[in-house]
C-alpha positions in Angstrom: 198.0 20.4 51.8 198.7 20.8 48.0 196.5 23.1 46.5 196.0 23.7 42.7 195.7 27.5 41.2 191.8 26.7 41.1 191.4 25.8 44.2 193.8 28.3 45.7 191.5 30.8 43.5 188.5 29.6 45.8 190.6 29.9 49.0 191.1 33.9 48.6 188.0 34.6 47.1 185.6 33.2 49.4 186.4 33.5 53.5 184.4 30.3 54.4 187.2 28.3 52.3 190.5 29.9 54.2 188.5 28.6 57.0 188.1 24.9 55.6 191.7 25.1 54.8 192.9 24.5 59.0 191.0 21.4 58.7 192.8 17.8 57.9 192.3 16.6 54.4 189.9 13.6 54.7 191.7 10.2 54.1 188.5 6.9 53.7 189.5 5.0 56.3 186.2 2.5 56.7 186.7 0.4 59.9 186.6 -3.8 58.8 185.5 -5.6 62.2 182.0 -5.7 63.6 181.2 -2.4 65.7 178.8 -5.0 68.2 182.0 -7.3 68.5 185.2 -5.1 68.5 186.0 -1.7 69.8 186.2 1.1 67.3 189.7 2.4 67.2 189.3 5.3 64.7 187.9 8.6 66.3 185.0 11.2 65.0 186.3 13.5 63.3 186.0 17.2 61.1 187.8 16.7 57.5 188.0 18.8 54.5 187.6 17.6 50.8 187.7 18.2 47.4 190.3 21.0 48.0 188.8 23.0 50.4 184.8 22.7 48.7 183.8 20.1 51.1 183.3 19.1 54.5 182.9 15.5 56.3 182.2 14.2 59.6 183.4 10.2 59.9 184.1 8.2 62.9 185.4 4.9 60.3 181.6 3.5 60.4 179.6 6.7 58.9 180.3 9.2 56.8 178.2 12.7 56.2 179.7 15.3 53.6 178.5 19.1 52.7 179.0 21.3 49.7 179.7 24.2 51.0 179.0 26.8 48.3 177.3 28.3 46.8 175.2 27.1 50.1 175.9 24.0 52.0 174.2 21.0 51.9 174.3 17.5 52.8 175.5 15.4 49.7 176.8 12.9 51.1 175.4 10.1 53.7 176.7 6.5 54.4 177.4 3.9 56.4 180.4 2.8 56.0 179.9 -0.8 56.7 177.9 -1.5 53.6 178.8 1.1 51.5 174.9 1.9 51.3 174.3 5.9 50.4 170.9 7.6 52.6 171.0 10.5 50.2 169.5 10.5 46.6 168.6 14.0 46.6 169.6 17.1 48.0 167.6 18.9 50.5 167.4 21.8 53.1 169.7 21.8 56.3 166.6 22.8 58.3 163.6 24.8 57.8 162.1 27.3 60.2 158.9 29.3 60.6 159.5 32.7 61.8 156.9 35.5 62.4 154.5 33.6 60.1 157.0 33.0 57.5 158.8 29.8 56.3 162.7 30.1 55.7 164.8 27.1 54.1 168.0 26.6 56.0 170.8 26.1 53.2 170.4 23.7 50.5 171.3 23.6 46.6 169.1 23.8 43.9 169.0 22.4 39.9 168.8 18.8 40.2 166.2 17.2 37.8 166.4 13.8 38.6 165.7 12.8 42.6 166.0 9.4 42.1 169.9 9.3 42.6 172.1 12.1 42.6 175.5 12.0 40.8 178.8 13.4 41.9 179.6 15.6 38.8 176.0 17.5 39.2 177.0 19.3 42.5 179.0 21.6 40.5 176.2 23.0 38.5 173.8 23.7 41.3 172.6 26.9 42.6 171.9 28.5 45.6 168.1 30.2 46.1 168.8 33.8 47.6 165.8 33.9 50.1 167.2 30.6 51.9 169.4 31.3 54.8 173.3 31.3 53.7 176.1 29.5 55.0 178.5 31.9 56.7 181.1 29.8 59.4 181.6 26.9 60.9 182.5 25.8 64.6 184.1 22.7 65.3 184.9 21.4 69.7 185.0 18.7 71.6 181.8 16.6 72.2 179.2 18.3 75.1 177.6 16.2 77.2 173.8 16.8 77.0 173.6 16.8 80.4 175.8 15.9 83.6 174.2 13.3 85.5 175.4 12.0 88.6 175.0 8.1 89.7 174.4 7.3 93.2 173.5 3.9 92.3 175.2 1.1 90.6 175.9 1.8 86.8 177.4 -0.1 83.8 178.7 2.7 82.4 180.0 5.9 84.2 181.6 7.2 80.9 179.9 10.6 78.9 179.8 9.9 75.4 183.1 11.5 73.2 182.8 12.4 69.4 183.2 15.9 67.8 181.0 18.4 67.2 180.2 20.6 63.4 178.2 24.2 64.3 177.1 25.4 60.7 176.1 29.1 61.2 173.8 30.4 58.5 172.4 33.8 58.0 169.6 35.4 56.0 170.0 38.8 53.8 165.9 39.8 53.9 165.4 43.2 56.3 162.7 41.1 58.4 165.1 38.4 59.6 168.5 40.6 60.2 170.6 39.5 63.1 168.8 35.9 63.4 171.4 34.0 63.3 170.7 29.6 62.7 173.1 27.5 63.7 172.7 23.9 62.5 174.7 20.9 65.3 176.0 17.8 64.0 177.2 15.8 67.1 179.5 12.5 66.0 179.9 9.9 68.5 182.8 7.6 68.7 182.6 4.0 68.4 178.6 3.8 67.0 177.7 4.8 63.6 175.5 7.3 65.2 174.9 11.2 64.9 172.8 13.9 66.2 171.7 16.9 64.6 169.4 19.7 66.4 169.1 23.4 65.5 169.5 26.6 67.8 168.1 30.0 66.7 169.8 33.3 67.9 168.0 36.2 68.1 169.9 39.1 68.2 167.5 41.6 66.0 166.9 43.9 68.7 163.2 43.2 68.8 161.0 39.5 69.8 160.9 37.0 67.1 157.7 34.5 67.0 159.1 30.7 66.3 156.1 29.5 65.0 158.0 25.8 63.9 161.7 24.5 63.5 162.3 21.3 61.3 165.5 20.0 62.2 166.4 17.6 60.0 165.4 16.7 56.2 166.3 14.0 54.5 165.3 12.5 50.8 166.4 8.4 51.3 166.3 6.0 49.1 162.8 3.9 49.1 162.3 1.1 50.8 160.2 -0.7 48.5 158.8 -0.1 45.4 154.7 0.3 45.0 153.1 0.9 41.8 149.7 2.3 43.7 149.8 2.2 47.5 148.8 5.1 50.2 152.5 6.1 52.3 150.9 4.6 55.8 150.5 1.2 53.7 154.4 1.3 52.4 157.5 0.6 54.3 159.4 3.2 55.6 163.4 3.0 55.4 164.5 0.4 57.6 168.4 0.9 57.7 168.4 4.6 59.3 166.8 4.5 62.7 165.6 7.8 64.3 164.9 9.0 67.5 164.1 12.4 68.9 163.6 13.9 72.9 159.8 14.5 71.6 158.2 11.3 72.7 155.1 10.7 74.8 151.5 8.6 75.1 152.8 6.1 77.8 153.6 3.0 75.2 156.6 2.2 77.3 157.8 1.9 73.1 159.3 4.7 71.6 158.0 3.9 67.9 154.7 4.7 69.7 155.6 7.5 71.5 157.3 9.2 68.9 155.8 12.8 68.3 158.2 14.1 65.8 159.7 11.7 63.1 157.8 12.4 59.8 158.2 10.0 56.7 156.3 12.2 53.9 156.1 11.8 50.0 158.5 14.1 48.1 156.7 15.7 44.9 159.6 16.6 43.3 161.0 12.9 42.8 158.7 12.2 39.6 160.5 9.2 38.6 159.1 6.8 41.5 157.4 3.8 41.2 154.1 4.8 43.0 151.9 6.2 39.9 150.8 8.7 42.3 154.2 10.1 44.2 153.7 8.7 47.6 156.5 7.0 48.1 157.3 7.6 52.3 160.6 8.1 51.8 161.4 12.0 52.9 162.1 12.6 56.2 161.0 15.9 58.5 162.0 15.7 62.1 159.6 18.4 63.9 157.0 18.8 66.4 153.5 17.8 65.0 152.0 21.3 66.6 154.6 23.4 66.5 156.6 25.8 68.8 154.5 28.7 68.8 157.1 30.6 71.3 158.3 34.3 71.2 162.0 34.3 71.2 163.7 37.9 72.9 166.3 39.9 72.0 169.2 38.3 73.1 167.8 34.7 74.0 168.6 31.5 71.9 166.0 28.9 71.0 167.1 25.0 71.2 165.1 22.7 69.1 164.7 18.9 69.6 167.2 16.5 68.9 167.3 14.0 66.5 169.3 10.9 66.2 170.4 8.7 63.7 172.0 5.4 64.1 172.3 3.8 60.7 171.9 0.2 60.7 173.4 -2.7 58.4 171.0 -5.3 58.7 167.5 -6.5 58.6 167.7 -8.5 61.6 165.7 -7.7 64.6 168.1 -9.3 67.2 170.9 -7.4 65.7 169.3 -3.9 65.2 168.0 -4.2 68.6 171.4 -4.7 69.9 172.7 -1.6 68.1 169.9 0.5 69.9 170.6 -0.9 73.2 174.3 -0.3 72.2 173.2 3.5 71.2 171.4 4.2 74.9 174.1 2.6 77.1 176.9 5.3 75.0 174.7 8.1 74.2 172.1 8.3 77.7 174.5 6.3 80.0 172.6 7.0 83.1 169.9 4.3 81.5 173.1 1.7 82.4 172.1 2.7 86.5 170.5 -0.4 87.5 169.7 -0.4 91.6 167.6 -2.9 93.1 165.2 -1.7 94.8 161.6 -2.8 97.3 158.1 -1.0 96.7 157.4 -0.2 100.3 153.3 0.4 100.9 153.7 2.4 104.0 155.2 5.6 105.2 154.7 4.3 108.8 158.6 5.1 110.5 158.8 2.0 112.3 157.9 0.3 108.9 159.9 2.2 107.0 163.0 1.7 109.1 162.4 -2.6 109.4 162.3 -2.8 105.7 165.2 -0.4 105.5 167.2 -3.0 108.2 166.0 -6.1 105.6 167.1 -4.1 102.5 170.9 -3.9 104.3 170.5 -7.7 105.8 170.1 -9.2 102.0 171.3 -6.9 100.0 168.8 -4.6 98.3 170.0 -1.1 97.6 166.8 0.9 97.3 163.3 1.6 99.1 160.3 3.7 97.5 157.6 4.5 99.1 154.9 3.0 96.7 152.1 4.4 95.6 149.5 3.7 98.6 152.0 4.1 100.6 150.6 7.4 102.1 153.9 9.7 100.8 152.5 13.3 99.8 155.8 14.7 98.2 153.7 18.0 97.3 153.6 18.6 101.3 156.5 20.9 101.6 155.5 22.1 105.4 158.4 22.2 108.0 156.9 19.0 109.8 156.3 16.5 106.3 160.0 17.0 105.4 161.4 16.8 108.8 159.8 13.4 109.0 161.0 11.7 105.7 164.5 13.5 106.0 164.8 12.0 109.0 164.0 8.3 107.5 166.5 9.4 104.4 169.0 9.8 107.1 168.2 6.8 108.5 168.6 4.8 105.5 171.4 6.8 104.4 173.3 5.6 107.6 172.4 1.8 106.5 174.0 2.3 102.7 170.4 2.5 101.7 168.6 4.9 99.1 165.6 5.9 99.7 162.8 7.6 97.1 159.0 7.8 96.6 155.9 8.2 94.1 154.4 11.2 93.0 151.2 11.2 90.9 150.5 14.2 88.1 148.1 13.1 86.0 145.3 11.2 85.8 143.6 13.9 88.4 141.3 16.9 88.5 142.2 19.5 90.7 140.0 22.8 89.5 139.0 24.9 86.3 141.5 27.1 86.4 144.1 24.4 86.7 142.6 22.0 84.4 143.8 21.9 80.5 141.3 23.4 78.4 140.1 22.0 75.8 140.4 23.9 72.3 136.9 22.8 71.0 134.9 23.7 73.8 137.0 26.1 76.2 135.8 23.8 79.0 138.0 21.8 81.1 135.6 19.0 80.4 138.1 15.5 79.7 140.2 17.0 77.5 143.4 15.7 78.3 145.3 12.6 77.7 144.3 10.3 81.1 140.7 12.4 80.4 141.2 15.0 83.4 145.0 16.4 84.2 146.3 19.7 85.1 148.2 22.1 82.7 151.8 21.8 83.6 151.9 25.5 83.2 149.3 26.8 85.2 149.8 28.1 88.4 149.3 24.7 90.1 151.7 23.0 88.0 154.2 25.3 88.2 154.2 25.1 92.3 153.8 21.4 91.8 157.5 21.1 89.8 159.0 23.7 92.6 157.4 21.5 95.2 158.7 18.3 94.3 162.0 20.3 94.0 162.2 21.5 97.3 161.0 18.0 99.1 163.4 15.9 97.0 166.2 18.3 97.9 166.1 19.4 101.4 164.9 15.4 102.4 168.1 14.5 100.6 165.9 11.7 98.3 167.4 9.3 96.2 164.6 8.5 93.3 161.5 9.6 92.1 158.7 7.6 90.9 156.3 9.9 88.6 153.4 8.7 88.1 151.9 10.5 84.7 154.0 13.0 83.4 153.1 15.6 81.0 152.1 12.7 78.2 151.3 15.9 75.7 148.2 17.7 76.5 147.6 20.9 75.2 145.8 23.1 76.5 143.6 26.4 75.0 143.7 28.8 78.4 145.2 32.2 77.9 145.1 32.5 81.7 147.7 30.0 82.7 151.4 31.7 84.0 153.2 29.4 82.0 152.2 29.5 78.5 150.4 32.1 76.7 147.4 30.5 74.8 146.8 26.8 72.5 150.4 27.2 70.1 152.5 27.6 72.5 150.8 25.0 75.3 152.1 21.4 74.0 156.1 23.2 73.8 156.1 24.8 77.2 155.0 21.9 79.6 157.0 19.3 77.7 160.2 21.5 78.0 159.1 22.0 82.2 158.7 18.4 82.6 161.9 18.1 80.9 163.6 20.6 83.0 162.2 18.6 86.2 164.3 15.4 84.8 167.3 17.1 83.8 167.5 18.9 86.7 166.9 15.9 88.9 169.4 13.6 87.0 172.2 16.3 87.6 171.8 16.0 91.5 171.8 12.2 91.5 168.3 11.5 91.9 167.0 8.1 90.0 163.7 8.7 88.0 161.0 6.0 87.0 159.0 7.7 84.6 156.0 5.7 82.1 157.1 7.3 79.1 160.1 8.0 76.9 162.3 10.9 78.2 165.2 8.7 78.5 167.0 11.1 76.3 166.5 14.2 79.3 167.4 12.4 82.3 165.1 9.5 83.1 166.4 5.8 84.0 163.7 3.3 83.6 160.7 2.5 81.9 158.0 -0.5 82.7 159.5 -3.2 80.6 155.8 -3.9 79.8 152.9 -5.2 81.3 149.1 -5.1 82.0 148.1 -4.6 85.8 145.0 -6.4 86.0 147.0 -9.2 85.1 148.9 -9.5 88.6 145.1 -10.5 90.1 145.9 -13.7 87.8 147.3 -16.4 89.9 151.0 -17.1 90.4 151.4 -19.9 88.0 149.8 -17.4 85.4 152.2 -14.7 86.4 155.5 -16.3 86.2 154.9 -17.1 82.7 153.5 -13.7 81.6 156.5 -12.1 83.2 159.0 -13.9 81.6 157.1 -13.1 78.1 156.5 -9.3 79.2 160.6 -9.8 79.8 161.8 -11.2 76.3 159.1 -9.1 74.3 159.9 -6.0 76.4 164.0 -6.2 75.9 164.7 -6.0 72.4 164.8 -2.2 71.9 165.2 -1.6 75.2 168.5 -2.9 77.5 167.6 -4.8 80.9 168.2 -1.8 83.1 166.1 0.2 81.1 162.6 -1.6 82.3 160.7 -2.6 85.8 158.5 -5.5 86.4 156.4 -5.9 88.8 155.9 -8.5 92.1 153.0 -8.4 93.9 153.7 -9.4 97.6 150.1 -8.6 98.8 147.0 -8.0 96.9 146.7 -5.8 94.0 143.9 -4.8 92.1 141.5 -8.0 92.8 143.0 -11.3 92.8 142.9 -13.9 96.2 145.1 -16.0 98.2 146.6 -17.4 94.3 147.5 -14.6 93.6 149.8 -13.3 96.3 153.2 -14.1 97.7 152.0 -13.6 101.1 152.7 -15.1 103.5 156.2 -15.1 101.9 157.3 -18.5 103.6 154.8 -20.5 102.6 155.1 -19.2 99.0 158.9 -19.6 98.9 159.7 -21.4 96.2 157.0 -19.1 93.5 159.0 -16.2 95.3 162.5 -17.6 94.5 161.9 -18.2 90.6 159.7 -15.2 90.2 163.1 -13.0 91.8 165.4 -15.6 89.3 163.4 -14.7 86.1 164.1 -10.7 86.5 167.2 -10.8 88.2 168.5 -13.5 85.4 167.2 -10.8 82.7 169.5 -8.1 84.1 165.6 -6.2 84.9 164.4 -4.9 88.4 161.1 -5.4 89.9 158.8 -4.1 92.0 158.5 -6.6 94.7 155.4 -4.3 96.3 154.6 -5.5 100.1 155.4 -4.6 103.8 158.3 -6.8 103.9 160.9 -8.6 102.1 160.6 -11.6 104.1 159.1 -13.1 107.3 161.3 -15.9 108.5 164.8 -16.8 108.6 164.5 -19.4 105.6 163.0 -17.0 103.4 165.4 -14.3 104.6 167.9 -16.7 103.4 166.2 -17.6 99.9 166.4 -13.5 99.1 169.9 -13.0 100.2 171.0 -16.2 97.9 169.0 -14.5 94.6 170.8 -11.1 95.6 174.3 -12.5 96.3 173.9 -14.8 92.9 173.0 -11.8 91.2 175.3 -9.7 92.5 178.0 -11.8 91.7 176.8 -11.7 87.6 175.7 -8.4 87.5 177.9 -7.1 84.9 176.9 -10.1 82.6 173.4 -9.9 83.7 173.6 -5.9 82.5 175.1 -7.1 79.9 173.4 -7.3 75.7 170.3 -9.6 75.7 170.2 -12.4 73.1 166.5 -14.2 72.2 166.5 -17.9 72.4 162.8 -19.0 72.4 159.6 -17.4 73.8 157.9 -18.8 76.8 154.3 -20.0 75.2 153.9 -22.8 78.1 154.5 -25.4 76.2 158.6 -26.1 76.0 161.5 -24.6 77.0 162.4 -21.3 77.0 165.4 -18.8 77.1 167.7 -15.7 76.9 171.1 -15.2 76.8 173.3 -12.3 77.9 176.3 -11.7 76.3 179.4 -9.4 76.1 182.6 -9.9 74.5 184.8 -7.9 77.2 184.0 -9.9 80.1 185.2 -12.9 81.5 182.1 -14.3 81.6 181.2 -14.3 77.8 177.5 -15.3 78.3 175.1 -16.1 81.2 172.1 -18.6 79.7 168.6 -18.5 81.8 166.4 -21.6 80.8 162.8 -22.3 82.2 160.4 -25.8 82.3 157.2 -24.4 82.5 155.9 -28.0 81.8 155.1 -30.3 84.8 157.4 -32.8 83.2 161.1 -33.4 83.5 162.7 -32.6 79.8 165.5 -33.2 78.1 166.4 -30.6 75.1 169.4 -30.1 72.9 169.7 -26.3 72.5 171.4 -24.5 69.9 173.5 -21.2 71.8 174.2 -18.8 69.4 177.7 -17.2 70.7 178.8 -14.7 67.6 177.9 -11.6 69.8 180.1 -13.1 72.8 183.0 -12.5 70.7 184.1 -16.2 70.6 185.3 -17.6 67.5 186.6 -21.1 67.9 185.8 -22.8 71.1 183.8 -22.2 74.3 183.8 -23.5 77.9 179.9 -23.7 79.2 179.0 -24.6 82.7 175.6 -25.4 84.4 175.6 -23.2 87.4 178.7 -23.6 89.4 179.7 -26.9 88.2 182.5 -27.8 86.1 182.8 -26.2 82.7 182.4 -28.3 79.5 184.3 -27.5 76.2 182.2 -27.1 72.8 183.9 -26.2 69.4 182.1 -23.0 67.6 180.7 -24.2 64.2 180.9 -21.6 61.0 177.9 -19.8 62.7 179.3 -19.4 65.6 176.8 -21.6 67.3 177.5 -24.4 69.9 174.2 -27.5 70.8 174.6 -28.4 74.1 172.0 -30.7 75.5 170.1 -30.1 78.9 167.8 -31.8 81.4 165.5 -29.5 82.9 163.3 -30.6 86.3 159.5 -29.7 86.1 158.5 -26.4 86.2 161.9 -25.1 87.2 164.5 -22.9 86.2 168.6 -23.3 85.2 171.3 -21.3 84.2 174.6 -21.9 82.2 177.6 -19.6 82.1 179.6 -19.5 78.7 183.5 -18.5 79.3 186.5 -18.4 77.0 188.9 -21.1 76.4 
């Protein structure tokens, strides 16, 4: 590196810039193809700039740069793709709230105008002395989150790579000596995604109170402009999507379970539109309530984690598919996709028939269904003897074998009970009305109980029913947490623990709310119960709507349906499959519409089927899918909406298989039609010609027009179901 006698001047007087100087000199290297499309050849990566004053993470699709003195800060933050910058005025790293008192985590201050900020500014700023200071920096390799094991079949087996940036700061006020923050950048490879969480270290010699921890603060350009307008009335930016591990409420959406993202007005940017500064357009990542925790000497506090994909478009098919793209390389145990039977008894001789069916057509997986009778909080000698034995059993037929638990939605006592903060009773307060506190006694010998049966009955999957969903609770008598601040942190980080801790010994977890990012697999894709009372007709096309609405933030392995074999909730003879032969042909396209959307059902009954014809139909479905599964996994495309009256579709596509696409179109009418449908093959990575065949048949070559679409025209029988595979030429 060449260094002038100014910059060589900041190199000896300041130790953080001999530091800098190991690093390589960043070189703009912006990668030119489509990230959905082609792989990403250039790596993440830690540069220095601007001689030594100036540090970036890249990976070729985003960029993030920090000034590093007099404090660092973020000045820098685009995507690549379009150029577009996220930063238009300079904030904190973090802020924290410790023993009562609110700290700023770095940052630079002088700028006047925080509309846009200007390159040749940064040189004038100042640093505030009672803001944490910059001190080091930490760059390694990038740390899986957590090491999950797959016992099932998975899409991707792969940990994510990138490089991770540590930024150590440390404060000079006598009340917060030897805390020491350290602000994470992770950079993944190959997505123009990064995460950023804080840790606090706590070597003072004495307890520290976390009271909050914001993690991330960001001024971004508006997304529109509003003369008068409240911020919950105005947009909020739409190219930089955030997600944190802080999610609950049962949505089966994270933009609804989200308990942490925060798009506030800034007061300092006085040039906005809005006559009344609130513009939405400064983001806080933090818990609503707070941490409320007492930190030790010696112990280190983890905050959430927040990520940020940055997107490049307004279109929802192709933002979606950059958030399916972000789960399947940041949470790759959402890619396990097993297929699986909800079994309604725990009777052995039960258990072990539909065990014997699972291995005879192919299914993978059996859990004991809610109603089933299972009682996983029965840890005596005799209880686990009895389903260890029927693990074994299944185990010896290449079967897995897992059941429900619920946690909510119960009352067990007042001392177990969440309290509620208003009234000190136990009276309704939580989330489902009545629920026990996670960290009460109960709950704590409820998480080592499920433990201990999962473990020594060597189960393959849990089913939890009701997961902490965010009460809090006012007891100052519970084990676990010490009063109201401290309640909501605890239990979410226990039933956290539970998953992560599950996830590393192999075990698959169905969980109806969003801690995909701590360990769970699956999700409901969507649905309303009551509605599988309706009758069969009803439910085919519902499904197939829950299915298209339900997959376009989330990938196909990451929801469940539902198939109700026998009666459920109400309903008669319409609305059940049983007896399975004599329903064969609703049973057959009912298993066609989730198998052909990549997305696993519960198909919730005694049995899988009752003779040998309908033995046959299931094994056909399982084998077809089987067969397609990695394109059936694969990226989900949005043809038309089923609405009952035409056609409609998906598409699944990837460009790094063999099979390019796989088409599923549905007749709902009672009709035969004919339709010319437009395929639109950009994301299959095809750009001049395709070969499409109708099931197995022979394959027909279409030329691509400039939009990379092909028309192809179809005849579809009444209310029935085809599929098309689209291959290279």
């Amino acid at each position: 590196m060449k260094l002038t006698l100014w910059g060589l001047f900041w190199l000896l007087s300041f130790p953080c810039f001999a530091q800098i100087s190991s690093l390589p000199v960043y070189r703009p290297d912006a990668f030119r193809g489509d990230w959905l499309v082609a792989p990403v050849a250039r790596k993440a990566g830690v540069y220095q700039t601007s001689q030594g004053r100036e540090l970036v993470l890249s990976n070729g699709l985003i960029l993030r740069r920090f000034r590093i003195s007099p404090n660092l800060a973020t000045v820098d933050f685009r995507n690549l793709t379009t150029n577009e910058q996220l930063i238009r005025s300079v904030k904190p790293e973090a802020v924290v709230v410790l023993n009562g008192k609110k700290y700023r985590v770095g940052g630079l201050e002088g700028q006047k105008e925080h509309a846009y900020l200007k390159e040749e500014w940064l040189a004038g700023f100042t640093a505030n002395p009672s803001d944490f200071q910059y001190k080091s920096f930490r760059v390694s390799a990038l740390k899986p989150t957590l090491n999950g094991q797959a016992r099932t079949w998975t899409m991707n087996r792969n940990q994510p790579t990138g490089q991770e940036l540590q930024l150590v700061f440390t404060a000079h006020q006598p009340e917060v000596q030897g805390i020491d923050i350290v602000v994470h950048y992770a950079l993944y490879d190959r997505i123009p995604t990064l995460c950023k969480w804080v840790t606090v270290e706590n070597r003072s010699g004495k307890p520290l109170h976390i009271d909050q921890v914001v993690n991330e603060v960001l001024a971004t350009p508006e997304e529109e402009s509003a003369v008068v307008g409240k911020p919950e009335q105005m947009k909020k930016p739409q190219r930089i999507y955030i997600e944190n591990n802080f999610a609950f409420n049962n949505a089966m959406r994270y933009d609804l379970s989200d308990q942490a993202t925060h798009w506030k007005i800034d007061s300092l940017y006085t040039s906005q539109v809005n006559y009344n500064f609130e513009t939405p357009c400064l983001l806080e990542v933090y818990p609503t309530l707070g941490v409320g925790i007492d930190l030790e000497n010696g112990q280190t506090y983890t905050s959430i984690r927040t990520y940020e994909l940055l997107l490049d478009s307004y279109d929802r098919e192709r933002n979606g598919l950059a958030r399916r793209q972000f789960y399947r390389t940041v949470a790759p145990w959402t890619t396990q996709n097993p297929i699986f039977m909800h079994l309604i008894s725990t009777d052995p001789a039960v258990v072990r028939n539909v065990i014997d069916q699972c291995a005879e057509t192919g299914y993978e997986m059996v859990i004991l269904s809610f109603g089933s009778g299972l009682n996983m909080e029965d840890v005596s000698p005799a209880n686990i003897q009895k389903f260890r034995e029927l693990a074994d059993y299944a185990h010896s037929r290449n079967i897995l074998l897992g059941g429900y638990s619920l946690f909510s939605s119960r009352r067990i006592d007042d001392e177990t009970d969440v309290i509620d903060p208003k009234t000190g009773l136990p009276n309704k307060a939580a989330f489902f009305g009545h629920a026990p506190c996670l960290a009460s006694a109960w709950g704590i010998a409820y998480l080592d109980k499920l433990r201990k049966f999962i473990t020594e009955t060597g189960f393959d999957l849990l089913e939890h029913d009701g997961p902490y969903p965010g009460d809090v609770c006012a007891s100052v008598k519970h084990l676990g947490h010490k009063g109201l601040e401290d309640s909501q942190w605890v239990q979410m980080e226990m039933q956290k623990g539970l998953y992560r801790f599950l996830n590393e010994k192999g075990v698959y977890i169905n969980a109806p709310d969003w801690y995909f990012m701590d360990g769970t697999h699956k999700i409901a894709v969507g649905y309303r119960e009551v509605n599988f009372s309706l009758s069969r007709e009803q439910q085919k096309l519902l499904n197939r709507q829950n299915i298209y609405d339900g997959t376009w933030e989330k990938t196909p392995s990451m929801g469940w349906g539902f198939v109700p074999l026998t009666r459920y909730q109400g309903g008669g003879p319409e609305a059940v499959l049983e007896p399975l032969s004599e329903h064969l042909g609703d049973y057959e396209q009912l298993m066609m519409q989730y198998y052909g959307a990549g997305v696993q059902a519960c198909y919730r009954g005694p049995r899988l089927y009752d003779t040998e014809e309908t033995k046959q139909t299931v094994k056909r479905v399982i084998d077809w899918y089987k067969k397609y599964r990695p394109i059936l996994n694969s990226d989900l495309i949005h043809l038309r909406r089923p609405d009952g009256r035409d056609w409609d579709g998906i598409m699944h596509v990837n460009p790094t298989l063999n099979e390019k696409g796989l088409v599923m179109l549905y007749n709902p009418l009672k009709t035969k039609i004919s339709r010319t449908i437009k395929l639109p093959l950009y994301y299959t990575g095809l750009t001049d010609s395709a070969a499409v065949r109708v099931g197995e048949g022979t394959a027909k070559t279409y030329r691509l027009n400039r939009n990379y679409d092909v028309e192809l025209t179809v005849d579809l029988a009444p209310e029935s179901y085809q599929w098309l595979v689209v291959e290279g030429r």
